[in-house]
N, C-alpha and C positions, 0 to 999 in steps of 0.2 A: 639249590643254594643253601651254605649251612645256617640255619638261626643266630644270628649275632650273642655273644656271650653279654647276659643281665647282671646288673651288679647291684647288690641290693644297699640299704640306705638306713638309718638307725630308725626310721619312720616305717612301722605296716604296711604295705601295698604299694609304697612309693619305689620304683627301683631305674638306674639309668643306662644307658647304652653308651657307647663311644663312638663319636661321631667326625665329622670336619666341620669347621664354620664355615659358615657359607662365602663371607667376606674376606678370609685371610687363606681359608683353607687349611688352620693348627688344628689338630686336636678339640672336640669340643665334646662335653656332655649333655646328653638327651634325655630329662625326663619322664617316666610314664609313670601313670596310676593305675590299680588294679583293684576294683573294688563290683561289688553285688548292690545293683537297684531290681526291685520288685520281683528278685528269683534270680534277676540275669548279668550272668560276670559280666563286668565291661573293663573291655583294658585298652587308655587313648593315652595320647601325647600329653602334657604338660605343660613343656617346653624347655627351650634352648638354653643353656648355660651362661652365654653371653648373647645373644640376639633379645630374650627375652628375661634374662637378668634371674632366669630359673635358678632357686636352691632349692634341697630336700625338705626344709620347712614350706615354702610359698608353693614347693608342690603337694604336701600333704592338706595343708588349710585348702585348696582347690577339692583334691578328694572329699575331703568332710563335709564342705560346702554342696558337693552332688550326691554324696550320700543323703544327706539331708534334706534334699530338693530346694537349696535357694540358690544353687547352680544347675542348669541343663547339662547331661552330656553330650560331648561335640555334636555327635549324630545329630541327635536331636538341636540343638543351635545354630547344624551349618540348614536344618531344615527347617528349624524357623525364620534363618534370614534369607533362604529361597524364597521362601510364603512372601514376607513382606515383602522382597523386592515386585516379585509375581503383582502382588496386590500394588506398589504404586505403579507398575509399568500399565497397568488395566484401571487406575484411577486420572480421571482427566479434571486435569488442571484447567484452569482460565487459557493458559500460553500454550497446552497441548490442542486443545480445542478449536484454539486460533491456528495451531499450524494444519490441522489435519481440515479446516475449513478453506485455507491457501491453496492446501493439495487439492482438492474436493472442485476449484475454481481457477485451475492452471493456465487459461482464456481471457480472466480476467486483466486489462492492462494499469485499472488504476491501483492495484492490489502493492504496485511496487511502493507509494505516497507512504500506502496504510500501513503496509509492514514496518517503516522507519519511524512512523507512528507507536507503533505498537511498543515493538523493539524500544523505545525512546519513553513512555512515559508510563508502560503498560508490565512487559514483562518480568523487570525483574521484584515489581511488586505485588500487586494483586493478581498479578499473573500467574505466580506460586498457588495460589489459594485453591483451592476444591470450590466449585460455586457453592456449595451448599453453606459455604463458612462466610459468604459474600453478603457483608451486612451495608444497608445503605448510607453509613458511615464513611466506607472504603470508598465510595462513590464519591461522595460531596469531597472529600480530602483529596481527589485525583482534580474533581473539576474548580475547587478555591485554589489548589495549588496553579493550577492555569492561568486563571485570571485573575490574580493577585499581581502575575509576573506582566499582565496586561495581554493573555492570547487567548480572551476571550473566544476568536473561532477556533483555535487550537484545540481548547476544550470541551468545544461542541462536538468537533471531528473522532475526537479521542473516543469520549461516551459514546457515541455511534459506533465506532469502531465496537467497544465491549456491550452494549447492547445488541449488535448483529451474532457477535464468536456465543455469546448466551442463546440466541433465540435458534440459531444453527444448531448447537448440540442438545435443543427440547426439542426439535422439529425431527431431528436423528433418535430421539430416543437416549440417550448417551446420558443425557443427567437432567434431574425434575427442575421443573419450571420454580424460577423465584419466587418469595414470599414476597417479593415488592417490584416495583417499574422500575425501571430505571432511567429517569426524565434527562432529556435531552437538550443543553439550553436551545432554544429560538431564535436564530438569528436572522437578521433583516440587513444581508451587506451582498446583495446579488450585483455586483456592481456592473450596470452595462455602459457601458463607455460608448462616446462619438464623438463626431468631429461637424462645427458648422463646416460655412464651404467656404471661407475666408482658409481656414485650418487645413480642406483638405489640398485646396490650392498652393498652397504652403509647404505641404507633404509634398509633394505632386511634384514641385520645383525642389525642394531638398535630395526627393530621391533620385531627378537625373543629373544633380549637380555631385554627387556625393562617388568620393574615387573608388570606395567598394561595390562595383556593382551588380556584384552577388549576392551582397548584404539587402542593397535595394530593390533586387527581384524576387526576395525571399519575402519581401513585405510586400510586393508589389501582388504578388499571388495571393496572400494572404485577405489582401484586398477585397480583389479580383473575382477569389474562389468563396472566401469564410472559413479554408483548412487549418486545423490544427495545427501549431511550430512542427509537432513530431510527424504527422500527416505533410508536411512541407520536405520538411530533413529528408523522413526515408523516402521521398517519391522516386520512383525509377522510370528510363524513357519507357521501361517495356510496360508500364502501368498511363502511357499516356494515347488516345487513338484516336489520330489526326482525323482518320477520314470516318468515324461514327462523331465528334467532337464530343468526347466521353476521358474522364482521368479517372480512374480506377483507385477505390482507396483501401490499401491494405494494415489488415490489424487495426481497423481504428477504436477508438477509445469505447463505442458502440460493443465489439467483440466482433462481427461479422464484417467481410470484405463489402463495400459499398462501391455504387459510381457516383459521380454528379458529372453535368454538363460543362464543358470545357466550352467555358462562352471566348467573344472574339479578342478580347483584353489578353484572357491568360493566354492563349494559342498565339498571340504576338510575342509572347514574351518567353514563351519557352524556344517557340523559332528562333529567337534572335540570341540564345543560349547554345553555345557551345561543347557538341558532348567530349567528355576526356575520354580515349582511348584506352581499353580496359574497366573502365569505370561506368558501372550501370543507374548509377545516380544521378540525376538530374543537378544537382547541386553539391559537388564531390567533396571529399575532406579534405586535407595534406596529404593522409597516408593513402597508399593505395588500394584502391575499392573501399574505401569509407565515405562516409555522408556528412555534411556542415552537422556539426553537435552545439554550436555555438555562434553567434553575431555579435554579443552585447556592446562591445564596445562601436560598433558601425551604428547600432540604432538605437542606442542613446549618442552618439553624434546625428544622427541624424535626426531623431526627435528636436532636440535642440535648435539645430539650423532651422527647423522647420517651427519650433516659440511652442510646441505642444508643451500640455499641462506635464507639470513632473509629475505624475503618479502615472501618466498615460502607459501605458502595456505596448512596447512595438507592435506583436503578433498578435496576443490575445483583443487584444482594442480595437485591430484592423477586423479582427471577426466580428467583432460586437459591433463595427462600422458599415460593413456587409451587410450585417441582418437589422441592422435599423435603417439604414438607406431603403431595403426592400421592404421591409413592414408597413413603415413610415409611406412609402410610395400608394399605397391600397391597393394595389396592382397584382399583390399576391400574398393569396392566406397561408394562413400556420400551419397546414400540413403540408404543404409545398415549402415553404419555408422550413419546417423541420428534416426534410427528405432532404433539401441544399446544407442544411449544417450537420447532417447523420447522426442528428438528437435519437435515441434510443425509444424516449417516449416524449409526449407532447410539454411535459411539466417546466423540462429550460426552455422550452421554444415560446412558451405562455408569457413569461417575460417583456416580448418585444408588441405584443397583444394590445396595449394604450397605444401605440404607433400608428400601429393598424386602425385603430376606433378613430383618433385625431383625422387620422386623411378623408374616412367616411365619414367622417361628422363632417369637415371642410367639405366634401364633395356633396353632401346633403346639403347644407347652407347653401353653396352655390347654385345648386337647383333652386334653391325660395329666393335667392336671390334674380333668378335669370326668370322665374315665373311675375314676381315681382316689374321684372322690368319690362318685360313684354306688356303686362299689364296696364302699367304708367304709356308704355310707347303707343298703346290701344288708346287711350283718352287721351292723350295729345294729338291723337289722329283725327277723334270724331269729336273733340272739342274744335 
């Protein structure tokens, strides 16, 4: 192909081509400089006549400017913004850290909370930053901003969140360890809810009086079992086994498939549940093969009817009503107890713990009481 005819320009080394615009497609001028750095011709673009508002002046001050060295030639600029990109695509951010720790824990199910956590109070600020730029300044301004707005555990949750994405990428090697802690407030709001038995009697009569009642056997398991809302939702009949009396719990919040015993309550109440046709969920959607995603408005009617406290949790409450019923009984310790709620490690199950101590401390009184009376009942005999 022939070399396009050069046409040169009242300026040394500056000369242009004839070209199209890229936009209209007229005629346009193209042009190049022609100049010697360190021994070596370099002949590069310039620019566009009208794309980049090119004359033969703004193109010679360009030439002068790289002759001089307070311009790179292109080569060398499109290779130093390779380098930099290179360097920050291989520099990790707070937010990059965060995400390649998501990928790193794809099992994990409470990671979805954290992400909108992150996403919401984290990313597009200090999340920018390179740790190493991460002064505890940045800290205190994430966690005042929280609880100023009054979300006080918000910005416990939050700091936890960017204390784990930091301690993750020292433990990987990935970037040096802070020059400070990064302190996490303390909070005392483990709230365990229960119900005397005036309350659950209450409950009890609410939920067979109440028209949804699917709504009512969603609570009524929750009861029954101590399962999760989400552990409730996805349950499928193929995860339930009538004749081991075993409900199978999958993905639970733990990470690992569990069982627990399907005592006689719940096994009443799935029998008297009707399965839909197509539908492998025990508690089905509207659409078809989907699972209940939602009650709220059946169990706050039915709280109500039933005079529960308004902060009372339908589902969450009835688990904390579960595992205080059985604590509270002395009948059964906290490692049984945590194996019925698929606590992960004993530290939520340690919560229900004074329960426990209350009914043995009762059951010990009763013994000094019953030796006690034998005692009295002895000297009134041989008196």
């Amino acid at each position: 192909m022939p070399a396009q005819e050069r046409f040169k320009t009242d300026y040394p080394g500056v000369y242009f081509i004839m070209g199209k615009a890229i936009a209209t497609g007229k005629p346009e001028k193209i042009y190049y400089i022609d100049y010697r750095k360190d021994g070596k011709r370099i002949q590069e673009k310039a620019g566009r006549q009208y794309q980049d508002d090119m004359t033969p002046a703004k193109a010679n001050r360009i030439r002068t400017n790289k002759i001089e060295g307070r311009e790179l030639p292109n080569v060398e600029k499109r290779a130093a913004v390779e380098a930099a990109k290179r360097a920050e695509d291989s520099r990790y951010t707070i937010a990059k850290l965060w995400d390649a720790y998501c990928e790193s824990n794809p099992d994990n199910k409470a990671l979805g909370h954290d992400k909108r956590k992150f996403d919401l109070h984290l990313r597009d600020g200090i999340g920018k930053k390179d740790p190493a730029e991460l002064l505890p300044l940045d800290v205190d301004r994430v966690r005042l901003s929280l609880q100023k707005s009054g979300k006080r555990t918000q910005a416990a949750r939050v700091l936890e969140i960017l204390r784990r994405t930091i301690n993750y990428g020292v433990k990987r090697g990935l970037i040096a360890p802070l020059p400070f802690k990064i302190e996490v407030p303390r909070l005392n709001n483990q709230t365990t809810e229960d119900l005397n038995q005036d309350q659950l009697k209450a409950l009890l009569k609410a939920l067979d009086a109440d028209e949804d009642q699917a709504a009512a056997n969603v609570m009524r398991i929750a009861l029954y079992t101590g399962m999760r809302r989400s552990e409730i939702f996805g349950l499928k009949w193929a995860d339930l086994d009538f004749e081991r009396k075993f409900i199978a719990i999958r993905d639970p919040k733990g990470g690992r498939d569990q069982t627990i015993p399907m005592n006689e309550m719940a096994e009443k109440i799935f029998v008297g549940i009707t399965a839909l046709d197509g539908n492998p969920y025990v508690f089905p959607g509207r659409k078809k093969g989907t699972h209940l995603t939602e009650c709220r408005k059946a169990f706050d009617r039915i709280r109500k009817a039933a005079m529960l406290p308004v902060g009372f949790r339908p589902l969450h409450g009835l688990r904390h009503v579960y595992a205080s019923m059985l604590a509270s009984s002395g009948r059964v310790d906290l490692y049984t107890l945590q194996r019925l709620l698929t606590h992960k490690s004993p530290t939520m199950t340690a919560r229900y713990a004074h329960l426990r101590d209350d009914a043995l401390r009762q059951a010990s009184n009763l013994a000094g009481e019953l030796v006690t009376a034998a005692v009295t009942e002895k000297k009134d005999q041989t008196g």
